[in-house]
C-alpha positions in Angstrom: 157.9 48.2 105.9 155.3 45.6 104.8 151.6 47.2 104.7 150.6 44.3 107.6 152.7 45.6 110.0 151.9 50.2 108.9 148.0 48.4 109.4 149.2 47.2 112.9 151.3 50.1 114.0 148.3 52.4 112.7 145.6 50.3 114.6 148.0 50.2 117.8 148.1 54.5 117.5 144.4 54.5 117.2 143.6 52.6 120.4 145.6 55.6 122.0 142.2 57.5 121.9 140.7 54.4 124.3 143.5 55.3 127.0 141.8 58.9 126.6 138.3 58.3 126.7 139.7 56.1 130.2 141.4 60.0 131.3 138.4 61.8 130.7 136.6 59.6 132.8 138.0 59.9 135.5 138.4 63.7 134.9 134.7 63.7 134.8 133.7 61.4 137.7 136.2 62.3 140.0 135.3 66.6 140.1 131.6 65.4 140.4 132.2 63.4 143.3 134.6 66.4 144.5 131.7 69.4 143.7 129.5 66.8 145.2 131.3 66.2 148.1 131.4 70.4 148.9 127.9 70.9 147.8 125.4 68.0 148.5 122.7 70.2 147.5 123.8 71.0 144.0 124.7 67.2 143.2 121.4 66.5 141.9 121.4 69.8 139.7 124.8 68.6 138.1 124.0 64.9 137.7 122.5 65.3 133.9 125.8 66.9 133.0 127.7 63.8 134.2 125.6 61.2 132.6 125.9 63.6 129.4 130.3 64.0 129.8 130.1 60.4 129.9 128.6 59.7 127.1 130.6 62.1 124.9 133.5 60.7 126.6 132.9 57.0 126.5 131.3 57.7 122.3 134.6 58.9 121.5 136.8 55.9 123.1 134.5 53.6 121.5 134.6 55.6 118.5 139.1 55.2 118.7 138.0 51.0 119.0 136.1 50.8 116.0 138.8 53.1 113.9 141.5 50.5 114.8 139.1 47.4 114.1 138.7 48.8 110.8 142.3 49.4 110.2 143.0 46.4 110.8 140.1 44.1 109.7 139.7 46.1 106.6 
């Protein structure tokens, strides 16, 4: 196997982390809207927990981008 394509193949597997950062999200957004839906009253006292999920969430999917662009650009 030629080192261009292991770079590719090893980029391709990286992005695999994007498609789970894209999970989590809707994992995270969609039992809000669910607890929020039961609860209206709580939905504000949970709200800084979401916006905090999604930044973990969406930090490690852009984190999986930038480890392929380096595989591949570097």
């Amino acid at each position: 196997m030629e080192a261009e394509a292991a770079r590719a193949i090893g980029a391709g597997i990286a992005c695999l982390g994007m498609g789970g950062a894209a999970i989590g999200l809707g994992q995270i957004f969609g039992n809000y809207l669910s607890g929020a839906l039961r609860n209206p009253s709580a939905a504000k006292g949970q709200f800084s927990n979401l916006i905090f999920g999604f930044a973990v969430t969406e930090a490690l999917g852009i984190f999986s981008l930038l480890v392929a662009l380096l595989l591949l650009l570097a």
